[in-house]
C-alpha positions as CSV (number, residue, x, y, z in Angstrom):
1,X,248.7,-183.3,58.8
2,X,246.6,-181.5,56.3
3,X,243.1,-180.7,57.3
4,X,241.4,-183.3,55.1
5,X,240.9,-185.2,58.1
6,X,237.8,-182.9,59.0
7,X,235.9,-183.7,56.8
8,X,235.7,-187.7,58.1
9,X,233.3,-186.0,61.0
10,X,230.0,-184.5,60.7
11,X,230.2,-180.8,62.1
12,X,228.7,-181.8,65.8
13,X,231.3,-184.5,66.5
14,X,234.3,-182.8,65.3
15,X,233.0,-179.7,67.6
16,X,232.8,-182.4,70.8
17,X,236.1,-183.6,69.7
18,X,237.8,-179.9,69.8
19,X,236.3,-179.7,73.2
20,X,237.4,-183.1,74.2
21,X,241.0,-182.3,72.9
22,X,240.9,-178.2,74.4
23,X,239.3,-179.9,78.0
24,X,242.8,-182.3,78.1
25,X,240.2,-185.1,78.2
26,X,242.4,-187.3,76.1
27,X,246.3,-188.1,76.9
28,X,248.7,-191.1,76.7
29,X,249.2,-190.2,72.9
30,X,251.7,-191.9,71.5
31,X,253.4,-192.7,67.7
32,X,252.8,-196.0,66.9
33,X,254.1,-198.0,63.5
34,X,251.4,-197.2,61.6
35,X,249.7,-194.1,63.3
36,X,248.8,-192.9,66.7
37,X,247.1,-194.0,69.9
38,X,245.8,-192.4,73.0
39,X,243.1,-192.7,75.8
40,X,240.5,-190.7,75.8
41,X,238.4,-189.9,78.9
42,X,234.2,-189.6,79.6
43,X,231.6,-191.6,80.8
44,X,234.6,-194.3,80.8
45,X,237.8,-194.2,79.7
46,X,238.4,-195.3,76.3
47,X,241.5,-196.8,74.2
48,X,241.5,-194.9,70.7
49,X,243.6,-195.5,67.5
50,X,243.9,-194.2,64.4
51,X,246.0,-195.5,61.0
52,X,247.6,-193.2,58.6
53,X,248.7,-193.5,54.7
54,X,251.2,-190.6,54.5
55,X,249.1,-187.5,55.5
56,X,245.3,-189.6,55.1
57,X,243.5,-191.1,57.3
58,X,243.3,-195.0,56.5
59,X,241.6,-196.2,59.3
60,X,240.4,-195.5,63.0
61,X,239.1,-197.3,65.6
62,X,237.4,-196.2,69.6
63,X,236.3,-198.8,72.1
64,X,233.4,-196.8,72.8
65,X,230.1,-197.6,71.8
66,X,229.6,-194.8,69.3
67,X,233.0,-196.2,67.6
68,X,231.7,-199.6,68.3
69,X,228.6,-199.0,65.8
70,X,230.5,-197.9,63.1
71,X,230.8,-194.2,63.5
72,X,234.1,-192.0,63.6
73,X,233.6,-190.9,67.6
74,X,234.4,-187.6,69.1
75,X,237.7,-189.5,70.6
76,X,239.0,-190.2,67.3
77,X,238.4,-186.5,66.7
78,X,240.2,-185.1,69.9
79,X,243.2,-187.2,69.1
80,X,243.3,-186.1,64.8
81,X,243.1,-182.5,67.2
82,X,246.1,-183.7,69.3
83,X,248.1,-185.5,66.1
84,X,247.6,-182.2,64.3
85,X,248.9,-179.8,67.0
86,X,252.0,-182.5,67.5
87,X,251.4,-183.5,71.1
88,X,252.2,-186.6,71.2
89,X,255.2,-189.5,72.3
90,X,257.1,-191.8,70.5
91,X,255.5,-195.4,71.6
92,X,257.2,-197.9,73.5
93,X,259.0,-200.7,72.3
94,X,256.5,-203.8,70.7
95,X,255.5,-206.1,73.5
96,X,255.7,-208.6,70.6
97,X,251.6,-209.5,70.5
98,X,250.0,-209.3,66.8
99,X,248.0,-205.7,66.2
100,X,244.4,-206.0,64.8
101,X,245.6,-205.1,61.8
102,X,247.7,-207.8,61.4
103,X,245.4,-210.7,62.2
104,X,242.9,-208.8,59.9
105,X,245.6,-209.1,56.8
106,X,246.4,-212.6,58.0
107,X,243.2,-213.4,57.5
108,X,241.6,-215.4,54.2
109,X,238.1,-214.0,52.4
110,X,236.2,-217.3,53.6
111,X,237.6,-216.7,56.9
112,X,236.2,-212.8,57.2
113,X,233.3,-214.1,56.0
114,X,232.6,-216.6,58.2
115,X,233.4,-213.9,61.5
116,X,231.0,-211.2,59.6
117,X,228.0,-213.6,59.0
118,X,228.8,-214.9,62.8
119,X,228.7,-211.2,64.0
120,X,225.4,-210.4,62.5
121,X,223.3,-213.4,63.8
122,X,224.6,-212.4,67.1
123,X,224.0,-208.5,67.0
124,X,220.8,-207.6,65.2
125,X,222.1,-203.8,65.2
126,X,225.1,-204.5,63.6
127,X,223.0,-206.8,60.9
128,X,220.7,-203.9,60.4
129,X,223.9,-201.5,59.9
130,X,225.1,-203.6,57.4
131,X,222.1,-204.5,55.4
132,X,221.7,-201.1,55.5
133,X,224.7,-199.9,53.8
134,X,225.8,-202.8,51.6
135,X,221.9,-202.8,49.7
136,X,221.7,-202.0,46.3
137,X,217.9,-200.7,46.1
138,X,217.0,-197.6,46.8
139,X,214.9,-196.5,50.2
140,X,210.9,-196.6,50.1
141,X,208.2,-195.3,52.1
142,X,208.0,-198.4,54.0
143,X,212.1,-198.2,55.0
144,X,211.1,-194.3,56.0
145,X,208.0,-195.8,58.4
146,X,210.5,-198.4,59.8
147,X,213.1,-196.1,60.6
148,X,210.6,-193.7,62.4
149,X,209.1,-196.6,64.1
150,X,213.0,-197.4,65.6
151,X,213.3,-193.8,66.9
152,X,210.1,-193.9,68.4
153,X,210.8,-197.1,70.3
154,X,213.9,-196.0,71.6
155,X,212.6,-194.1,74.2
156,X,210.7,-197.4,75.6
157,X,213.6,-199.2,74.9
158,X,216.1,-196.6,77.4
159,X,213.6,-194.9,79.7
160,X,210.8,-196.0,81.8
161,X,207.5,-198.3,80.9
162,X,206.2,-195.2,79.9
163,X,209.0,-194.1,77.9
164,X,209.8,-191.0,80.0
165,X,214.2,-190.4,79.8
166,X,215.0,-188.7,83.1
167,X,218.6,-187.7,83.3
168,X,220.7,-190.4,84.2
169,X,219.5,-191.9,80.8
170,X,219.8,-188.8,78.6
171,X,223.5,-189.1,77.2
172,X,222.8,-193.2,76.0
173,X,219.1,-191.6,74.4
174,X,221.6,-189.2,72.5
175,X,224.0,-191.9,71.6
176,X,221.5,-194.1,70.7
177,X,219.3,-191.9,68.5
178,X,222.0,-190.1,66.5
179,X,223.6,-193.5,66.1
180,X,220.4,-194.9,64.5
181,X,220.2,-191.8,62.5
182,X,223.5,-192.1,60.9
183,X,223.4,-196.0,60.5
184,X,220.4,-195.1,57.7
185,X,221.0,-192.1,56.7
186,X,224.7,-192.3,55.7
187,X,224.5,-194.8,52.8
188,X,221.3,-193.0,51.9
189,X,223.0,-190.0,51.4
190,X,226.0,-191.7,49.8
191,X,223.4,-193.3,47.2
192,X,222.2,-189.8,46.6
193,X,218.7,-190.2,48.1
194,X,218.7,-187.2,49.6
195,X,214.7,-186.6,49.6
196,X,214.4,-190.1,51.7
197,X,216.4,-189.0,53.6
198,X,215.1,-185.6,54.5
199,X,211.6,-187.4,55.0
200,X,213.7,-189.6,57.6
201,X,215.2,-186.4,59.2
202,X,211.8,-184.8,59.7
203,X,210.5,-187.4,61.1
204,X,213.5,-187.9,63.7
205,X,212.7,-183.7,64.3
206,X,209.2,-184.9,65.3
207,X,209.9,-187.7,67.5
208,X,212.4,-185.3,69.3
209,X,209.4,-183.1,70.2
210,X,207.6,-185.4,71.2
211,X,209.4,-187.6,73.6
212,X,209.4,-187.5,77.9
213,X,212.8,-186.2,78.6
214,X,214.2,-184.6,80.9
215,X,216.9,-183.0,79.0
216,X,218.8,-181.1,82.0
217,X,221.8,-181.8,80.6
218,X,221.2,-180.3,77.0
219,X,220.2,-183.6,75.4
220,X,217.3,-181.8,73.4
221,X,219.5,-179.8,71.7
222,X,222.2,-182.0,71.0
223,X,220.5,-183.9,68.5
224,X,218.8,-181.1,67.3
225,X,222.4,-179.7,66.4
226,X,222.6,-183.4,64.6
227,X,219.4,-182.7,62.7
228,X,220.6,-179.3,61.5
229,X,223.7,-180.7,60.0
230,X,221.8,-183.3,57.7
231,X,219.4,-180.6,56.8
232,X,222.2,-178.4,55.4
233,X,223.9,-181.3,53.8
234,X,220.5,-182.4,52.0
235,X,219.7,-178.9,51.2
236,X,222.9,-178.4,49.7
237,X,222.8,-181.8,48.0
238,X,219.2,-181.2,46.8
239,X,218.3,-180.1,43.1
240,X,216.8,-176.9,42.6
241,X,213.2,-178.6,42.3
242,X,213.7,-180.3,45.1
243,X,215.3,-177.5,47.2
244,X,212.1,-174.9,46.5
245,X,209.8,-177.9,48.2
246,X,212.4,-178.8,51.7
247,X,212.1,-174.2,52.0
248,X,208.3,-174.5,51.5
249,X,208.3,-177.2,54.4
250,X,210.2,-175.2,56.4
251,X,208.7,-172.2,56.0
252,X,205.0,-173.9,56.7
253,X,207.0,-175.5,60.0
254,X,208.1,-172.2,61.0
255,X,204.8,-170.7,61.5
256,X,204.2,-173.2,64.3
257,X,207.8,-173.3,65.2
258,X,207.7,-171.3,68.4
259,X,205.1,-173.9,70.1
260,X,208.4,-176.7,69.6
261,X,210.3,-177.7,72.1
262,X,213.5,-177.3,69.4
263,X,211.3,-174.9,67.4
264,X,214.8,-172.9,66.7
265,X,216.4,-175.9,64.6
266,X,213.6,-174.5,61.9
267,X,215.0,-170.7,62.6
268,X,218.1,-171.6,62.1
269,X,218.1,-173.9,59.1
270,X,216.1,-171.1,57.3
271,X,218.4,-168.2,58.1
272,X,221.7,-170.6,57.5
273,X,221.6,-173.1,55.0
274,X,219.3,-171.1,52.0
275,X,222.0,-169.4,50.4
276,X,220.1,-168.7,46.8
277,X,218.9,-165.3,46.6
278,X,215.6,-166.1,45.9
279,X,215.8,-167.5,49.3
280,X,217.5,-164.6,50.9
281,X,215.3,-161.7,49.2
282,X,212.0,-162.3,50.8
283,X,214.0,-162.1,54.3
284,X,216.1,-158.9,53.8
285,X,212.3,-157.2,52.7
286,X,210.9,-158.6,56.2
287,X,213.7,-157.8,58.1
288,X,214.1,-153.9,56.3
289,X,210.1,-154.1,57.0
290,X,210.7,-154.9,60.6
291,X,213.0,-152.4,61.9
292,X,210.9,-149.6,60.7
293,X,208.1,-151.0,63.2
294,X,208.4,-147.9,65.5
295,X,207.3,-150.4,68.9
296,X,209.7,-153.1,68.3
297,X,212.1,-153.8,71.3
298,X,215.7,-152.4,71.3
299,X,216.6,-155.9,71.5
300,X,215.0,-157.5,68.6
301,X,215.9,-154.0,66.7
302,X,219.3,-154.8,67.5
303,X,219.1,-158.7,66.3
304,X,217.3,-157.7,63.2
305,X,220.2,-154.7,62.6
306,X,222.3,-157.7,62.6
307,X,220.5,-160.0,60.6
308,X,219.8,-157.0,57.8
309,X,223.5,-156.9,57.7
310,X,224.7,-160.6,57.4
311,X,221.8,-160.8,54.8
312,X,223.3,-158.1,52.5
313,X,226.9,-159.7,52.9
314,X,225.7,-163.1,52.2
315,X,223.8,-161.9,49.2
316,X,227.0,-159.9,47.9
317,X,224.8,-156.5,47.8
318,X,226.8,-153.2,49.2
319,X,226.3,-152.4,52.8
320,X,225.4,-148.2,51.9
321,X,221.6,-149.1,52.8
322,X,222.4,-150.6,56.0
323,X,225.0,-147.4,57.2
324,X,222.4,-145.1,55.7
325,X,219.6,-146.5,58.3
326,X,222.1,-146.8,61.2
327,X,223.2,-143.0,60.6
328,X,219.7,-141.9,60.2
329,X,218.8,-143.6,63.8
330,X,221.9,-142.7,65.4
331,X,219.7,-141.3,68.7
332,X,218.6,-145.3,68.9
333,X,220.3,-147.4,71.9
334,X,221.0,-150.9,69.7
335,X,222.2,-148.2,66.7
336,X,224.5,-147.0,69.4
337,X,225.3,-150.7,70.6
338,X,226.3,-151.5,67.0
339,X,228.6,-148.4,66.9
340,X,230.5,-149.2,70.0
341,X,231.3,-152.8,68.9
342,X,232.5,-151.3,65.8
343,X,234.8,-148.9,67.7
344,X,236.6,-151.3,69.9
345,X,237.0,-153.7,66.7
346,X,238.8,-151.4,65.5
347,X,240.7,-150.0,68.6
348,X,239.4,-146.7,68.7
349,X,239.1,-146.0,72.2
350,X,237.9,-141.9,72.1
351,X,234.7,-143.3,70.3
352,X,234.3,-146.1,72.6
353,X,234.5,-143.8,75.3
354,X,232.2,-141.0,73.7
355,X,229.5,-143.9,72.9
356,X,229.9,-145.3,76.7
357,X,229.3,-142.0,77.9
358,X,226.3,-141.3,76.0
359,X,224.9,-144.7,76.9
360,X,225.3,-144.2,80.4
361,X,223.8,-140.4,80.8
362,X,220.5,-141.6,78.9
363,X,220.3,-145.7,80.4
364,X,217.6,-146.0,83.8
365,X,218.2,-149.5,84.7
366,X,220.6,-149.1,87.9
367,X,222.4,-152.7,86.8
368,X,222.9,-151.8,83.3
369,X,224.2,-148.2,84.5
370,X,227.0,-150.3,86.4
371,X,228.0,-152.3,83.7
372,X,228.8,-149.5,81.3
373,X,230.1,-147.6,84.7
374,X,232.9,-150.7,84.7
375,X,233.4,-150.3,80.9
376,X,233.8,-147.1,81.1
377,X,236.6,-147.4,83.4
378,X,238.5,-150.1,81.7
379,X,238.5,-147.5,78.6
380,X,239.7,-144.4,81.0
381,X,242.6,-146.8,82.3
382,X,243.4,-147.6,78.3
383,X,243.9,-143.8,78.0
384,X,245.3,-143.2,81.3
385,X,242.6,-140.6,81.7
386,X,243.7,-140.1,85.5
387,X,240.9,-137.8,86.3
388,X,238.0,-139.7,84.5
389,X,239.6,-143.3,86.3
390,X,239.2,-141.0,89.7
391,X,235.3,-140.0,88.9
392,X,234.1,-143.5,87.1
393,X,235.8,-145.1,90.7
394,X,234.0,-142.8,92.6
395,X,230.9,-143.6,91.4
396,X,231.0,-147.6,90.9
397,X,232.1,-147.2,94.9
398,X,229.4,-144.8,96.1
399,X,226.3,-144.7,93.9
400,X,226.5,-148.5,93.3
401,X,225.8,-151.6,95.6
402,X,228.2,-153.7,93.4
403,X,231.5,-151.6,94.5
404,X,234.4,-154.2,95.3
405,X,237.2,-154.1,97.4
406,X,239.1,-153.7,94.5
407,X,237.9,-150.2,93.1
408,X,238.2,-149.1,97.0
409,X,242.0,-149.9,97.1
410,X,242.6,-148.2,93.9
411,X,240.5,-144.8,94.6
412,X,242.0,-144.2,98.0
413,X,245.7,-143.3,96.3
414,X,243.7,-140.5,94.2
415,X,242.6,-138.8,97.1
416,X,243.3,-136.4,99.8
417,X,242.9,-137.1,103.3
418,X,240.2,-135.0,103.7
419,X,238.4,-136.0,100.6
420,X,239.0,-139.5,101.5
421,X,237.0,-139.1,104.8
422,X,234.4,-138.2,103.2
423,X,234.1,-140.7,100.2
424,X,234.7,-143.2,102.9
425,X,231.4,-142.6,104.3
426,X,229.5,-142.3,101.3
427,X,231.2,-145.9,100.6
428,X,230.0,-147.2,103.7
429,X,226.2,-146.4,103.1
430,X,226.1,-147.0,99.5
431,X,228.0,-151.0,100.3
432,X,227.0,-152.1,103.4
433,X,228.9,-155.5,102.8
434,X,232.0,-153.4,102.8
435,X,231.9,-151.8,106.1
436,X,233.5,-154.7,107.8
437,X,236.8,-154.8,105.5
438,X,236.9,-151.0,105.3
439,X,236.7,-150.5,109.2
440,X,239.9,-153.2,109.7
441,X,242.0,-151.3,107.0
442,X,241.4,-148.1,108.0
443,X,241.7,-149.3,111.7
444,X,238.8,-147.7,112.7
445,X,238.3,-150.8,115.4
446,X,235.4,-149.2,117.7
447,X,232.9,-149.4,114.4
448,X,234.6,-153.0,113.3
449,X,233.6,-153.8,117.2
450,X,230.2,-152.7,116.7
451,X,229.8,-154.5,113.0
452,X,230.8,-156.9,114.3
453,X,228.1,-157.5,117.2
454,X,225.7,-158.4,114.2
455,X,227.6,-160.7,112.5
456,X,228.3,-164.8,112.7
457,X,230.7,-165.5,115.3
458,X,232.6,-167.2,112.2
459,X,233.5,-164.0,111.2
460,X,234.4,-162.5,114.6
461,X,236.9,-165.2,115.0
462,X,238.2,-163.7,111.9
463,X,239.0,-160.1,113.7
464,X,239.4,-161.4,117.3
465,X,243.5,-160.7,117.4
466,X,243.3,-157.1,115.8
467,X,240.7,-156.5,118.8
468,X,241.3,-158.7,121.7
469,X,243.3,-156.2,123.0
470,X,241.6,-153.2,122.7
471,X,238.0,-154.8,123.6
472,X,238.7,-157.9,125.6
473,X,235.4,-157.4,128.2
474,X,233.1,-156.8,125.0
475,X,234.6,-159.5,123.0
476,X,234.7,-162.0,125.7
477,X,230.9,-161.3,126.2
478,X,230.4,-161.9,122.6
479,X,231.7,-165.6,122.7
480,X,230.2,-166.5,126.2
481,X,226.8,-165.3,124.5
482,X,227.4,-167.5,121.5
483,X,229.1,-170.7,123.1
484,X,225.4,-170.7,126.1
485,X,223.7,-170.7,122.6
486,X,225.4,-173.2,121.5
487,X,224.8,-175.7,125.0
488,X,221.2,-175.4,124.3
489,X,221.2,-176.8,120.8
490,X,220.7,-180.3,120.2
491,X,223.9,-182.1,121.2
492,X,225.9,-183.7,118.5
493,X,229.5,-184.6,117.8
494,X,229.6,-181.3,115.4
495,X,228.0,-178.8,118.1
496,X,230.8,-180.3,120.5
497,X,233.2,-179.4,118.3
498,X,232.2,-176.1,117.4
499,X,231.9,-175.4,121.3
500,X,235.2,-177.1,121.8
501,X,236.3,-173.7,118.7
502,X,235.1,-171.1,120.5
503,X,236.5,-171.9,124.0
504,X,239.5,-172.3,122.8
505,X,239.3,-169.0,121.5
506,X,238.0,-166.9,124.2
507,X,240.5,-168.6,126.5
508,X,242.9,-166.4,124.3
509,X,241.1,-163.1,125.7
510,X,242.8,-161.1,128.0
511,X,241.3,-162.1,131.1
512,X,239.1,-164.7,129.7
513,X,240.5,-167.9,130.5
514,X,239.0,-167.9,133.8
515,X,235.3,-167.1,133.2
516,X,235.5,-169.8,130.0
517,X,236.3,-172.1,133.0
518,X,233.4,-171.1,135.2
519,X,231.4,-171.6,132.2
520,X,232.5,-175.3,131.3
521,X,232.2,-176.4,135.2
522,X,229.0,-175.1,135.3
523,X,228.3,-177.5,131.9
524,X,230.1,-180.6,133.9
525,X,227.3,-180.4,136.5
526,X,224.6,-179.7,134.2
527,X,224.8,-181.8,131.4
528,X,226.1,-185.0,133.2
529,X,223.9,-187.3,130.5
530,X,225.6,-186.1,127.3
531,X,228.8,-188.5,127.2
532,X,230.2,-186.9,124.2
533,X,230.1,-183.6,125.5
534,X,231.3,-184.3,128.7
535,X,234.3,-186.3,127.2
536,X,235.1,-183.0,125.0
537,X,235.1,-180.6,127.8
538,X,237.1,-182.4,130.1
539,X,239.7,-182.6,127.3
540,X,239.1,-178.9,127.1
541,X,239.8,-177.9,130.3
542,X,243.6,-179.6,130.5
543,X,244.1,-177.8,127.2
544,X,243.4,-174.1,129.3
């Protein structure tokens, strides 16, 4: 298939239907006569179909209730995805019933007539949708004030009396008001009226602000993603008269645009969808103004750096300006940030590694010093730098509470044993979580003993046949402790069980089958009342 297809999807749906298609959310694809057909899976699962005229798509159709409204679904998109990338079966043979298609051809002009005028007195959305793209006058003010009016109500019509969507409602308020959306403004913007329909969008970008939601689950800015892509489509349709009023409403939104709940929508459609230069000048002056500011955070430096850079691509000027500052503030951490992803883009390690280095001498934050310590390391092991991979090990291990396991196993084959004593040590107090798993593989079993004596008895059980041997009178007394704990809890079927665990266990000590016997007499004669627990323990004491 050619890529045509694409373009039959405004840019958030396709992007749902890529993840649809990379998630294996949609299978069963098969060739059919005259196309393709699959199930696709979500909220429910849904049959999807679509028809194609040599490489064009002639038709598609989704039981879902996006598909159902008229729209072409994310499902139709995942299985376009699927058809493109040739996963898909050769169908069945024909069960012999007609396909939709078929009755549809079989069908006279009175007849489909007749169905359609049935269909709309029966669903008032589907009349509306209809109306809606079949009129032949233009939109008014009073269609814009209707349509607002319909996204407004839609959060009394899903959520709660007092319009409030909490989360179990959130996906069908996102269906519902990006459906509504592109029921009106789709034939708008096929009739051209683009300015209609940016009125319509703005007002959709207010009611979004506005409403009780939840919006957990992203629902916020999933049709604020929806709003972005009509912007750049009007914007782009729009003349230039009409384009220099949409950037002055913008640019009057964005002064109040942080106080928005999708204040960024505004952010972005400025920054993305102005391409003229007259557009793109004023921002490369504010941006050149702003990283001069001597107090601005390295981060927003290093987002402006960015931005000053895209801006001179996109406005086709050369990039000298931009390497000039960056050379002139080399001493700058985001200027060095820049650098390094410019050095591993193009593979060369020796400046990754010089830049890491530097970064890491002059960087106070303990957490950030570890993550450039691990980056560091994977660029020593790229160079096979066997002393530097010895010292960056060393210190993740010892000077840093996030050491693993893993850095441990590959430092102790770099060292001698007398070095290795002594790392060991400074390992122990630097990870404390360690000390357990270091103790058993270095068999150092007295300390593991004593670790141990602070830790759940879960974790005991873990060790008890490396030391049941060595330390049967200590470990004994560590699940005799733990099981008269346990007898004093609350009884319950799972406390039972747990007991039932445990003596089971110490019954495997040396010498401790006896004393767990004393132990479950003694709770025979004293807990007499707790059926449960006496049915348990009699069943315990055959099994030892």
């Amino acid at each position: 298939m050619n890529g045509r297809w694409k373009y039959l999807f405004r840019p958030v749906i396709l992007e749902r239907g890529a993840d649809i298609y990379y998630c294996d959310e949609i299978d069963h694809i098969q060739r059919t006569p005259d196309g393709f057909k699959a199930v696709a899976h979500g909220t429910d699962d849904y049959d999807v179909s679509v028809i194609l005229n040599g490489e064009s798509v002639e038709d598609m159709e989704c039981t879902c209730p996006y598909a159902e409204d008229g729209h072409n679904c994310k499902h139709m998109a995942a299985l376009l995805f699927a058809v493109e990338n040739g996963e898909f079966e050769d169908e069945p043979e024909e069960d012999g019933h007609e396909t939709m298609e078929e009755i549809l051809s079989s069908m006279s002009e009175e007849q489909v007539r007749d169905e359609l005028a049935a269909i709309m007195k029966e669903d008032g959305r589907y009349r509306e949708r209809i109306m809606e793209r079949c009129r032949k006058t233009p939109a008014d003010q009073n269609d814009i004030r209707r349509i607002g009016r319909m996204l407004e109500n839609l959060a009394y019509e899903i959520g709660d009396r007092g319009g409030f969507i909490d989360w179990r409602k959130g996906s069908e308020y996102v269906m519902a008001f990006t459906g509504c959306l592109s029921d009106h403004l789709e034939p708008m913007l096929s009739r051209g009226e683009y300015m209609s329909a940016f009125e319509v969008v703005n007002k959709a970008f207010s009611v979004l602000n506005e409403v009780q939601m939840d919006g957990s689950s992203g629902e916020h800015s999933d049709i604020a993603c929806d709003l972005e892509a009509y912007w750049d489509r009007i914007i782009h349709m729009a003349s230039d008269e009409d384009r220099d009023k949409i950037h002055a409403w913008f640019t009057e939104m964005q002064k109040n645009s942080g106080s928005l709940i999708c204040g960024d929508s505004i952010e972005t459609v400025l920054e993305n969808s102005f391409d003229d230069v007259r557009y793109l000048r004023p921002m490369l002056e504010e941006v050149k103004q702003q990283i001069n500011d001597p107090g601005l955070a390295d981060w927003r430096l290093k987002a402006n750096l960015e931005k000053y850079r895209d801006l001179l691509v996109r406005m086709g000027l050369d990039q000298n300006e931009y390497e000039s500052w960056l050379d002139e503030h080399e001493d700058r951490v985001p200027v060095k940030r820049i650098r390094l992803e410019e050095a591993r883009s193009r593979n060369d390690t020796e400046s990754e590694i010089r830049i890491l280095e530097d970064l890491y001498r002059t960087e106070k934050d303990s957490y950030d010093r570890y993550r450039l310590l691990k980056d560091l390391l994977k660029a020593y092991e790229k160079k096979k730098d066997a002393v530097k991979i010895k010292s960056a090990l060393f210190l993740l291990v010892t000077e840093h509470k996030g050491g693993t396991m893993e850095n441990v196993h590959k430092l102790r084959p770099m060292c001698t044993a007398e070095e290795w004593e002594m790392i060991r040590e400074k390992i122990l107090a630097a990870n404390p979580g360690m000390r357990i798993d270091i103790f058993h593989e270095e068999k150092l079993y007295d300390r593991l003993l004593r670790e141990l004596a602070g830790s759940s008895m879960e974790t005991v059980e873990a060790y008890r046949k490396d030391l049941q041997d060595l330390y049967p009178h200590e470990l004994l007394e560590m699940y005799l402790l733990h099981l008269r704990g346990l007898s004093e809890r609350h009884g319950s079927r799972p406390v039972y069980e747990e007991m039932r665990k445990y003596i089971l266990a110490a019954a495997e000590i040396p010498q401790g089958r006896q004393p767990v016997r004393d132990l479950v007499h003694e709770w025979l004669n004293r807990f007499t009342t707790r059926r449960v627990m006496m049915e348990i323990m009699r069943e315990v004491l055959r099994e030892i």
